[in-house]
LOPATI-857554 format. One record per residue: x, y, z of N, C-alpha, C in turn. Coordinates in steps of 0.2 Angstrom, whole numbers, padded with zeros to 4 digits, always signed. Example, Ala and Ser with C-alpha at 12.3 -4.5 7.8 and 13.67 -1.06 7.14 Angstrom:
+0066-0028+0039+0062-0022+0039+0066-0016+0039/+0064-0011+0035+0068-0005+0036+0064+0000+0039/
***
This chain:
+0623+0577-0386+0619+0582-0390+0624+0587-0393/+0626+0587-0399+0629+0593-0403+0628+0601-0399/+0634+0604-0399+0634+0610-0396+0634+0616-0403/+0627+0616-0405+0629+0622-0410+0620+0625-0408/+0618+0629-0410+0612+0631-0408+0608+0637-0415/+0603+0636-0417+0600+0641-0422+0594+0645-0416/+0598+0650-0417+0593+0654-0414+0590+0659-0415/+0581+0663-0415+0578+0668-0418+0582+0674-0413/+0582+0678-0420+0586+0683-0418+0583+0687-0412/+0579+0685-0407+0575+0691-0402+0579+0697-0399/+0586+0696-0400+0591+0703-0399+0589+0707-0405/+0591+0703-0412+0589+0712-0417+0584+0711-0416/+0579+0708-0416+0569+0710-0417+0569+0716-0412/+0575+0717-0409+0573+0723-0404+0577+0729-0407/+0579+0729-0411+0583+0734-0415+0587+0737-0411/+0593+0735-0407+0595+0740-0403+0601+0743-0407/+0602+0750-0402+0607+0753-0406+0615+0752-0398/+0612+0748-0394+0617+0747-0388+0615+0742-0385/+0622+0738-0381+0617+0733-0378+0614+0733-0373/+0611+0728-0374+0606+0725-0370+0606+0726-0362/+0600+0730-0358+0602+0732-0354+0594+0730-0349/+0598+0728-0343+0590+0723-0339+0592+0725-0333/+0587+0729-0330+0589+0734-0324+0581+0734-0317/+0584+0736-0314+0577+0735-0308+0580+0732-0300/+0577+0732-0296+0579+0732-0291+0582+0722-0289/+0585+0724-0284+0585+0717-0283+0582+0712-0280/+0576+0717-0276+0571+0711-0273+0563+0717-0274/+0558+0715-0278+0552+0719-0278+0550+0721-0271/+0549+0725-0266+0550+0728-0260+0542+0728-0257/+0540+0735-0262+0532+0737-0260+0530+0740-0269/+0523+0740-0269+0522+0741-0276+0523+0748-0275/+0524+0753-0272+0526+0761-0272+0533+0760-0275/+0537+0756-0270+0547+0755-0272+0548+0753-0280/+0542+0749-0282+0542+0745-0289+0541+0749-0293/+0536+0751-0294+0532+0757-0297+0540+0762-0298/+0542+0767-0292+0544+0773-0292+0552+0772-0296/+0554+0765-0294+0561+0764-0300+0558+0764-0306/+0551+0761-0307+0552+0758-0314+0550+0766-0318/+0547+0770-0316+0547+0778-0319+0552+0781-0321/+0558+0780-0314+0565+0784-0314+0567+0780-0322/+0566+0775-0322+0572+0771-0328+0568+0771-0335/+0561+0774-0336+0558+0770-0341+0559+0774-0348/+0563+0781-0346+0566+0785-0353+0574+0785-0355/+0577+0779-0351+0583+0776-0352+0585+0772-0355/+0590+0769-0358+0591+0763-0363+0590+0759-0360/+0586+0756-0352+0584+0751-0350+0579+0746-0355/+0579+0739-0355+0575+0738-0360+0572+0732-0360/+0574+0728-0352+0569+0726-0347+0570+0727-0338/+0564+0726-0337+0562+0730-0330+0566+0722-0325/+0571+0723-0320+0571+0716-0317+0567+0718-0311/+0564+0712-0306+0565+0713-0300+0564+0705-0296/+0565+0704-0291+0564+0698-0288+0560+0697-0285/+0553+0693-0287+0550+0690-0285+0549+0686-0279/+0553+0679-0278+0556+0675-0275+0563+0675-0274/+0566+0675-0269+0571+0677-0268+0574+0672-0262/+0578+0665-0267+0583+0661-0263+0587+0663-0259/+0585+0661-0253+0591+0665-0248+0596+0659-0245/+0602+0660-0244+0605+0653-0241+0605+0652-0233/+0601+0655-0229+0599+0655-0224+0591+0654-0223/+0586+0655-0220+0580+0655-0217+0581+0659-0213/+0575+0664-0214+0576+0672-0210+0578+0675-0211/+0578+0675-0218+0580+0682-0222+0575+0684-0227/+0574+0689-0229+0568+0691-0234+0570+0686-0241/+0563+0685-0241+0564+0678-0247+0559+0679-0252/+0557+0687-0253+0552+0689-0258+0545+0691-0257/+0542+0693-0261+0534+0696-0257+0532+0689-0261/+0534+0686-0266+0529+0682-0268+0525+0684-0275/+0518+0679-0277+0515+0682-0283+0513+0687-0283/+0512+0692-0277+0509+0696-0276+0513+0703-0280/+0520+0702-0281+0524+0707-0285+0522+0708-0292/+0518+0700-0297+0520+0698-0303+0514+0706-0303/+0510+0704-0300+0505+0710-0304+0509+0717-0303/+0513+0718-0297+0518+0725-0298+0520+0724-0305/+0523+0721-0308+0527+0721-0315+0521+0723-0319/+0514+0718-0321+0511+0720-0324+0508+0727-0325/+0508+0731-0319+0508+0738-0319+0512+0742-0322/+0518+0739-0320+0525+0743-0324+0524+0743-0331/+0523+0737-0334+0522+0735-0341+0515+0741-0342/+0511+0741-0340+0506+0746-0344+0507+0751-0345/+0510+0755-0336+0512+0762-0337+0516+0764-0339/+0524+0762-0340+0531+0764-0342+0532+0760-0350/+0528+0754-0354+0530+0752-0356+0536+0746-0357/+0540+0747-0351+0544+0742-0351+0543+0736-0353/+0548+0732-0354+0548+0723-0355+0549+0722-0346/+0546+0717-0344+0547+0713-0338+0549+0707-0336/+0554+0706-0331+0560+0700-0329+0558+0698-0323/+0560+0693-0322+0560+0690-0315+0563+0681-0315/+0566+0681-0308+0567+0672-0309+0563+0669-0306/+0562+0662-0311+0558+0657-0307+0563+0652-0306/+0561+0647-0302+0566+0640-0298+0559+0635-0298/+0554+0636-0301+0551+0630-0300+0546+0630-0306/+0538+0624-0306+0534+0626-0311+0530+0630-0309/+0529+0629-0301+0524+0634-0301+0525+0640-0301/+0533+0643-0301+0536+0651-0302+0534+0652-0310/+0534+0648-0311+0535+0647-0321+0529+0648-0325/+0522+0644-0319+0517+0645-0321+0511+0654-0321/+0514+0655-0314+0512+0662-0310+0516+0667-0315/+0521+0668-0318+0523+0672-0323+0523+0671-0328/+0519+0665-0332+0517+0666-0339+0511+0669-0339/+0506+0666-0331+0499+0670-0330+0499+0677-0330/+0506+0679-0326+0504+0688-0327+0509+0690-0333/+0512+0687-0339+0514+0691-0345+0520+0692-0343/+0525+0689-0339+0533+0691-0338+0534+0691-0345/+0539+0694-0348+0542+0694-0353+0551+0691-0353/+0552+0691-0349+0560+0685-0349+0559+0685-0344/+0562+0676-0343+0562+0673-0337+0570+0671-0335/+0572+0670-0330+0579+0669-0327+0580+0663-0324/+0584+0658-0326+0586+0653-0321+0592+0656-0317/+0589+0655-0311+0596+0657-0308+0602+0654-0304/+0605+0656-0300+0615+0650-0300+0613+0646-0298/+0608+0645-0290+0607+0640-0288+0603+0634-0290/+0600+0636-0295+0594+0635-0298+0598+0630-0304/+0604+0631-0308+0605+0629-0312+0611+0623-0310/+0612+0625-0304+0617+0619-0303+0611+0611-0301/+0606+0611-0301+0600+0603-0301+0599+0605-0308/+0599+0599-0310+0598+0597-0317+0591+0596-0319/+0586+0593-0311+0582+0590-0310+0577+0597-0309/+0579+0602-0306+0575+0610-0307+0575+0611-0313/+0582+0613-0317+0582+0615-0324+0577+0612-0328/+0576+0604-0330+0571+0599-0334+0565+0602-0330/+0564+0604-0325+0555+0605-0323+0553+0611-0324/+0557+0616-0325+0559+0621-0330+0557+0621-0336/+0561+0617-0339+0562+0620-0345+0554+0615-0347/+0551+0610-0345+0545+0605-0348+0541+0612-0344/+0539+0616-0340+0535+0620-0338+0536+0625-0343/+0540+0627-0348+0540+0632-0352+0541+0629-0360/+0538+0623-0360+0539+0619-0368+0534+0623-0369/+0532+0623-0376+0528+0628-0383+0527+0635-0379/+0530+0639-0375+0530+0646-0375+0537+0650-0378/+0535+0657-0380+0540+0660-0384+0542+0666-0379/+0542+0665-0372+0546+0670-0369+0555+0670-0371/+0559+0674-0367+0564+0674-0368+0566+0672-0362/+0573+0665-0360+0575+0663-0355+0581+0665-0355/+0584+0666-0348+0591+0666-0349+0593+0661-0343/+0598+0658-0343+0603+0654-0337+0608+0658-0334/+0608+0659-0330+0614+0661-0327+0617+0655-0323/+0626+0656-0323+0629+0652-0322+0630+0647-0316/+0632+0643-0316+0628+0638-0306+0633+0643-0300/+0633+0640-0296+0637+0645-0292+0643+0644-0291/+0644+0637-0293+0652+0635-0293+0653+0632-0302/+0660+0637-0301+0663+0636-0310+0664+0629-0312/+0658+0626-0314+0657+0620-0318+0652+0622-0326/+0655+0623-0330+0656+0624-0337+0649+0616-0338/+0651+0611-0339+0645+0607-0339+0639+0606-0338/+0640+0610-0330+0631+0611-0328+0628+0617-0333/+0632+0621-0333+0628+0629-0338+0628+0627-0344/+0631+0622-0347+0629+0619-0354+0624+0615-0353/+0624+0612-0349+0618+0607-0349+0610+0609-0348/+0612+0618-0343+0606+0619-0344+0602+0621-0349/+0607+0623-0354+0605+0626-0362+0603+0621-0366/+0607+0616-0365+0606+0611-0368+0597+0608-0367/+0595+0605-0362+0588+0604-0359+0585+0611-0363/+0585+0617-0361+0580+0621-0364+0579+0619-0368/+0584+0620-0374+0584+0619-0383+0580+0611-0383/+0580+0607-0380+0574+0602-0380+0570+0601-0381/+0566+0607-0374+0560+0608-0372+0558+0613-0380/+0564+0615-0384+0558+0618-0388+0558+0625-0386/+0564+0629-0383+0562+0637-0380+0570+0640-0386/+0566+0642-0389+0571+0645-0394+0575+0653-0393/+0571+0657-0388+0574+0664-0386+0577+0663-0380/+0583+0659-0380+0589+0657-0376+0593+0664-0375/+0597+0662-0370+0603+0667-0368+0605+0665-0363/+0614+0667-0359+0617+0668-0352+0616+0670-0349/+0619+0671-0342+0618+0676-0339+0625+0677-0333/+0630+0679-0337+0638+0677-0331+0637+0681-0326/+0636+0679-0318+0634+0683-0314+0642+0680-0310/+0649+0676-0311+0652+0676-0305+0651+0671-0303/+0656+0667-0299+0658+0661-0296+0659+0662-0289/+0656+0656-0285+0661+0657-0277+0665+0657-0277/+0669+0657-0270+0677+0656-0270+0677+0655-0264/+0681+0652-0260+0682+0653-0253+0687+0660-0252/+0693+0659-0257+0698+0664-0256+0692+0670-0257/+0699+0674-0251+0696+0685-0252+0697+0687-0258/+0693+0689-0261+0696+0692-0267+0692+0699-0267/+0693+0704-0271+0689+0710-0270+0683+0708-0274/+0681+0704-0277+0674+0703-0280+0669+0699-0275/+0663+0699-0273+0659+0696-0272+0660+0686-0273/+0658+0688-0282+0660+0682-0285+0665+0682-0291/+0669+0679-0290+0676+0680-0294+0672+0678-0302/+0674+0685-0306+0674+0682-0315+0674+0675-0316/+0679+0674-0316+0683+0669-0320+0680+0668-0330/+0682+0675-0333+0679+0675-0339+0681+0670-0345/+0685+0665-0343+0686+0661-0347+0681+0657-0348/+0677+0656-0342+0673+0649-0343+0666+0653-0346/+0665+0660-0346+0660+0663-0351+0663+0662-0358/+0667+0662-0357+0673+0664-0366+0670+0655-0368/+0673+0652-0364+0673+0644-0367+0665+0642-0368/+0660+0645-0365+0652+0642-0365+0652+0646-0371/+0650+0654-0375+0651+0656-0380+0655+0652-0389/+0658+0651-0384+0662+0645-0391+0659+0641-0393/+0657+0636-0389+0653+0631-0388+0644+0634-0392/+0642+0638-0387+0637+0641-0392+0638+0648-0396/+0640+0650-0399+0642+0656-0404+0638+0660-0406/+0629+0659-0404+0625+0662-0406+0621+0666-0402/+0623+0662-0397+0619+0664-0389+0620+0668-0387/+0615+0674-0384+0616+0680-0381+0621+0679-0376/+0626+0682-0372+0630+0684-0365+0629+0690-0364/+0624+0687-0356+0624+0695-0355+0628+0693-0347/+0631+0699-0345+0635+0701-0339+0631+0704-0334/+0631+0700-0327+0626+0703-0322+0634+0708-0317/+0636+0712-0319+0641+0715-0315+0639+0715-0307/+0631+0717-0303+0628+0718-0299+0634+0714-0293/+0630+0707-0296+0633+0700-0292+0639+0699-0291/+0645+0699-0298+0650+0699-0295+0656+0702-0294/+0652+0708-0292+0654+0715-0290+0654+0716-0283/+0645+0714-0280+0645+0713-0274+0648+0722-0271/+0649+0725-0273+0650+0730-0271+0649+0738-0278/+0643+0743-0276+0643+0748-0281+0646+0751-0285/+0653+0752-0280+0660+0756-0285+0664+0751-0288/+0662+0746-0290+0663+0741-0295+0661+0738-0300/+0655+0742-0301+0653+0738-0308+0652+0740-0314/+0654+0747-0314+0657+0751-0322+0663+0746-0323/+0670+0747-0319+0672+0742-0321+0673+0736-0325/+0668+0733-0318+0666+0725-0323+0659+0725-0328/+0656+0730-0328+0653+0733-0334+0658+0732-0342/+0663+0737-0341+0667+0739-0347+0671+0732-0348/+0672+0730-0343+0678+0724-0346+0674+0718-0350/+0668+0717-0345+0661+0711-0350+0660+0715-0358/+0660+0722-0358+0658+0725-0366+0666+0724-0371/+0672+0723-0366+0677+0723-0369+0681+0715-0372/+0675+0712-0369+0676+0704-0369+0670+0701-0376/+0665+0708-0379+0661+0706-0385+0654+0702-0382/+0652+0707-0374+0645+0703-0370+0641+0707-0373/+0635+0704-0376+0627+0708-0378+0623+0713-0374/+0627+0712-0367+0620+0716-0362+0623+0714-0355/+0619+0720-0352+0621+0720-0342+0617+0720-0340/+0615+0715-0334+0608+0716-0330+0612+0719-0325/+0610+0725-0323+0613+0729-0316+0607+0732-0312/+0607+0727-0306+0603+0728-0300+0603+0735-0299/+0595+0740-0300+0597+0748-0300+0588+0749-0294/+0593+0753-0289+0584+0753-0283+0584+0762-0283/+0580+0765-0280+0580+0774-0279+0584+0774-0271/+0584+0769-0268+0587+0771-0262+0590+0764-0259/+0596+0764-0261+0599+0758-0261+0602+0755-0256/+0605+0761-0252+0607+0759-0245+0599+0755-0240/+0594+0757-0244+0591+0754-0237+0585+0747-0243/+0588+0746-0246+0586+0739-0250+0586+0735-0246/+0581+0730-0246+0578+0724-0241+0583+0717-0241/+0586+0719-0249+0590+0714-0249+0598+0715-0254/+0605+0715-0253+0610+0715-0256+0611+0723-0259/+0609+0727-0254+0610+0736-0254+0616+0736-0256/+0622+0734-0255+0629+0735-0255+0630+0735-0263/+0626+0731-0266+0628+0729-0275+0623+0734-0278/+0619+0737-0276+0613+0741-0280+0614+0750-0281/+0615+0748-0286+0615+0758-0289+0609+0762-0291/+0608+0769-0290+0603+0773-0292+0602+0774-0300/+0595+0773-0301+0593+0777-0308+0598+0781-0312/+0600+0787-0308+0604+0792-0310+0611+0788-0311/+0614+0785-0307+0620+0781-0308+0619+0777-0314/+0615+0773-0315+0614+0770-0320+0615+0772-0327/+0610+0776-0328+0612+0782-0334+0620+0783-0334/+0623+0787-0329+0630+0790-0332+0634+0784-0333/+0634+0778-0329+0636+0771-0330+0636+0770-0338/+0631+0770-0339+0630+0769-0347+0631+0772-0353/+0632+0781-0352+0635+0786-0354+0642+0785-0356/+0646+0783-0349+0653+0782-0348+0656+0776-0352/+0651+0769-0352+0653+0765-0354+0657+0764-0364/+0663+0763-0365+0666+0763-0371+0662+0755-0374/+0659+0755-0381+0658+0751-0383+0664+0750-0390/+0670+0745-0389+0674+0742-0393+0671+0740-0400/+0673+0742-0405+0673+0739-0412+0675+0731-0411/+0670+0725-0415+0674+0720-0414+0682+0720-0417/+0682+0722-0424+0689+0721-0425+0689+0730-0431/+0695+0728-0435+0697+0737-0438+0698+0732-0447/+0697+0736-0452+0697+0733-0459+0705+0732-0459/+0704+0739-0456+0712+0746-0460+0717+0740-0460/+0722+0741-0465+0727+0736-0468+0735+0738-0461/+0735+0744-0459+0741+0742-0456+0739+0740-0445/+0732+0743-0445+0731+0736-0439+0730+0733-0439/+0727+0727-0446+0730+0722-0445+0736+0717-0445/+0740+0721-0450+0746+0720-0450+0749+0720-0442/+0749+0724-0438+0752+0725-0431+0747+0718-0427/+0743+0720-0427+0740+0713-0424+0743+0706-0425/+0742+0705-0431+0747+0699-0433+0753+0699-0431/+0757+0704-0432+0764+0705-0429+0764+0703-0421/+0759+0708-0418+0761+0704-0411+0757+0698-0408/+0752+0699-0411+0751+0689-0411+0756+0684-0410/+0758+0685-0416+0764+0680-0417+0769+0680-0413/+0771+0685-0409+0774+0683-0402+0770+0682-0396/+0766+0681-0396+0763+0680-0392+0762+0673-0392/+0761+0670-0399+0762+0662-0399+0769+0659-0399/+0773+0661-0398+0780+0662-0398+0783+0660-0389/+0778+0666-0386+0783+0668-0380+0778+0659-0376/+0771+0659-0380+0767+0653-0376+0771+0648-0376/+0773+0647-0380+0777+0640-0384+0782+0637-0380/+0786+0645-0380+0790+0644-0374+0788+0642-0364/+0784+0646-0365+0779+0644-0358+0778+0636-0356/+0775+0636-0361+0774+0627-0362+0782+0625-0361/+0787+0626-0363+0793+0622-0364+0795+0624-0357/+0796+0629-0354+0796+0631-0348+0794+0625-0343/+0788+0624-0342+0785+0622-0340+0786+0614-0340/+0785+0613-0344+0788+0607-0345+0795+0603-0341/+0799+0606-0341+0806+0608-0339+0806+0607-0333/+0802+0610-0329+0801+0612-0322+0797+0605-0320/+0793+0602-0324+0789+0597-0321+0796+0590-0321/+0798+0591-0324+0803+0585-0325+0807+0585-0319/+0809+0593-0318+0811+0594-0309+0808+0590-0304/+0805+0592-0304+0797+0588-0301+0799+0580-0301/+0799+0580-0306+0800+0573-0306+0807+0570-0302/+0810+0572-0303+0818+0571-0299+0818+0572-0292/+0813+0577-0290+0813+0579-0283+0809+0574-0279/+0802+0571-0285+0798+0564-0282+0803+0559-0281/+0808+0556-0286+0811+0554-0283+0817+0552-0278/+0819+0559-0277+0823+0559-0270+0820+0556-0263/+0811+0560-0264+0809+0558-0259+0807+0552-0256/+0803+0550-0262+0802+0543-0263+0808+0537-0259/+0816+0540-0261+0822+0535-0260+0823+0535-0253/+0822+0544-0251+0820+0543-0241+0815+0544-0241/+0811+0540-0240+0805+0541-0236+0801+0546-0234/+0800+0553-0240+0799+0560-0236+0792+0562-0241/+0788+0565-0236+0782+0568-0237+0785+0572-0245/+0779+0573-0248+0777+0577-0254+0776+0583-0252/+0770+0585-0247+0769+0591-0246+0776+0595-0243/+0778+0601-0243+0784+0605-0237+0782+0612-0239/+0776+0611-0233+0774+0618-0233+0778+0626-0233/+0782+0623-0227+0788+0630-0228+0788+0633-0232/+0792+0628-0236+0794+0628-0244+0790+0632-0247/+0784+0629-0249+0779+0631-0253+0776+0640-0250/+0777+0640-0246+0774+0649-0242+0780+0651-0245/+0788+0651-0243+0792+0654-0247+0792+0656-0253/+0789+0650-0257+0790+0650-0263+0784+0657-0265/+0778+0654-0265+0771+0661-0265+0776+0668-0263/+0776+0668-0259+0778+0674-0256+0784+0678-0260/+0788+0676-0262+0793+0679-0267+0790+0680-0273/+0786+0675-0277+0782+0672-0281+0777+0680-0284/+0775+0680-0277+0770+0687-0279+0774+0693-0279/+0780+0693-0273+0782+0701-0275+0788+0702-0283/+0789+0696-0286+0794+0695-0291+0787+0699-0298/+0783+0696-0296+0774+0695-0300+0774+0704-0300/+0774+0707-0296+0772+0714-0294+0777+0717-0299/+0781+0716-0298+0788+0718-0301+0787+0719-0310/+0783+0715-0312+0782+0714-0318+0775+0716-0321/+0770+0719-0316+0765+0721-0318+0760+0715-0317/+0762+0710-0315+0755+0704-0313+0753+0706-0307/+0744+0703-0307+0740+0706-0300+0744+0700-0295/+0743+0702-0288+0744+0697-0283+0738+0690-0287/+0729+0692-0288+0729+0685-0288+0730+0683-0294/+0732+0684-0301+0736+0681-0306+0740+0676-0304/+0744+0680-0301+0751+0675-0297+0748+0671-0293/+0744+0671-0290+0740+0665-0284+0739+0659-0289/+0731+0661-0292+0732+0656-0297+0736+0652-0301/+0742+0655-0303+0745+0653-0310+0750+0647-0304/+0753+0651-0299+0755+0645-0296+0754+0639-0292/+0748+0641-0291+0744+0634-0285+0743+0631-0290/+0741+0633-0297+0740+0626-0303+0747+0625-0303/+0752+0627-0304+0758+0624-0306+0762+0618-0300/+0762+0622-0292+0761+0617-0287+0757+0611-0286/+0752+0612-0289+0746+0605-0289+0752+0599-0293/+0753+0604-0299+0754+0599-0306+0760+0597-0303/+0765+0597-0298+0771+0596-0296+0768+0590-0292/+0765+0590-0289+0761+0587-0283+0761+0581-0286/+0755+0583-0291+0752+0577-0295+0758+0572-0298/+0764+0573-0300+0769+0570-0303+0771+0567-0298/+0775+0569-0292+0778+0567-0286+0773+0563-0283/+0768+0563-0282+0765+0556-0279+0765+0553-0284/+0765+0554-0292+0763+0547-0296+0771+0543-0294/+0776+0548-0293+0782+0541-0293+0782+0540-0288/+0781+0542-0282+0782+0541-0275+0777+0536-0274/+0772+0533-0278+0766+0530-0277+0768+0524-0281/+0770+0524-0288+0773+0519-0291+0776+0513-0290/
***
């Protein structure tokens, strides 16, 4: 299927003058808790209400929702406060129960979107409706399954499409919940160019004094909108309190937040942009040659060991190597995990040559 998408414009029909912003607690609790957020937020740039209804948990025994019994809390919200209302479904009969009570955007969510076979019962449970869906990304950085969930939509016929990058697993520590990795939002955008991106900082932040941050860097990357999990008393949330911020937080969050011009006319920033462009493709080039260079190494070293008999892997080696690796990286203004990354690809790609001769 061709990767280009025509899409009804449902972001300007909303005329914003900011983006898009999708706010609400992380699990619908009691219809008092649902209610009293949705009051706190409903004279704010909020401009739909989330909550979870159903809520995937990766264990059993853990609170897994109140069930349909919330969708009418939302319809309440919707009468009283005027808000738009969100919520994720994972099957038909979540799909069906919220068109019943008027949900206004639905959410596929990570786990949800890594079966092909959930997404397709999906998306045929929501052919000829004109809600607004978004996908959010599967839980592990696979760029094909999030495309394909879009792709299926756009079959079934559901034209107010959008993302949703909420973060990656990882086994490694990192101080995120779930690691960015904003390339593979950059590269799904490319691919579709017209589809909303919105950033769920909440998830992969996983922790409250991190999500201006990763708030400003998704608006600094040219994202449409933030859905950030917001409850009135967050520490004692039924479900992922450590990621949830208050009403009032929300507000100054959004206050604080700088929104980038995509690009400037004026004649001599362009002129400087160009200028250091141009070294930048320059200094790459080199990189690539670099690189290059080092693999050929690689290849001399494969043969050494290949002539004696000696393992590829030398752990030693390689800890020393890291270890020097990051504090040289320090030295230079790279993060520790930059340096992790950038090395363990270049180790692999060492790997991968030295077995092909050693195997040869």
């Amino acid at each position: 299927m061709e990767n280009t998408i025509v899409l009804r414009t449902w972001l300007d029909d909303l005329k914003l003058t900011h983006p898009l912003v999708i706010a609400g607690p992380c699990s619908a609790e009691t219809e008092e808790q649902v209610m009293g957020i949705a009051h706190a937020l409903k004279d704010t740039d909020v401009n739909y209400y989330r909550a979870g209804i159903w809520k995937p948990r990766t264990r059993p025994g853990n609170f897994e929702g109140v069930g349909a019994i919330g969708l009418k809390w939302l319809q309440r919200v919707k009468e009283e406060t005027g808000l738009k209302t969100a919520t994720e479904v994972a099957n038909k009969a979540h799909v069906d129960l919220a068109l019943e009570h008027d949900i206004d955007l639905l959410w596929i969510g990570a786990r949800s979107t890594v079966s092909p076979f959930i997404v397709q019962e999906i998306a045929d449970a929501l052919r000829g409706t004109d809600k607004v869906v978004l996908v959010k990304n599967p839980v592990n950085p696979d760029l094909s399954l999030w495309l394909g969930a879009v792709e299926r939509l756009r079959s079934a016929g559901i034209e107010k499409l959008g993302v949703i990058h909420r973060g990656f697993s990882t086994y490694e520590k990192t101080k995120y919940r779930n690691i960015p990795e904003w390339q593979l939002a950059i590269e799904l955008q490319s691919r579709f160019p017209d589809l909303p991106l919105i950033n769920d900082p909440s998830h992969i932040s996983g922790k409250r004094d991190l999500i201006f941050d990763v708030s400003q860097a998704a608006l600094d990357l040219n994202f449409d909108g933030l859905m950030i999990e917001t409850h009135t008393n967050p520490d004692k949330a039924w479900s992922d309190a450590a990621q949830q911020i208050t009403p009032d937080r929300l507000v100054q969050i959004m206050r604080d937040l700088r929104i980038r011009k995509e690009t400037d006319q004026e004649a001599a920033y362009r002129q400087n942009l160009s200028n250091l462009r141009a070294q930048i493709d320059v200094i790459d080039n080199q990189l690539v040659d670099i690189l290059g260079k080092r693999m050929k190494v690689a290849d001399a070293i494969g043969s050494l060991k290949k002539e004696k008999n000696v393992a590829v892997l030398q752990t030693n080696r390689w800890n020393s190597i890291l270890g020097k690796m990051i504090l040289e990286g320090q030295e230079h203004g790279l993060s520790e995990e930059f340096v992790l990354k950038m090395f363990k690809a270049i180790h692999q790609e060492s790997i991968n040559h030295q077995e092909a001769i050693i195997n040869s």
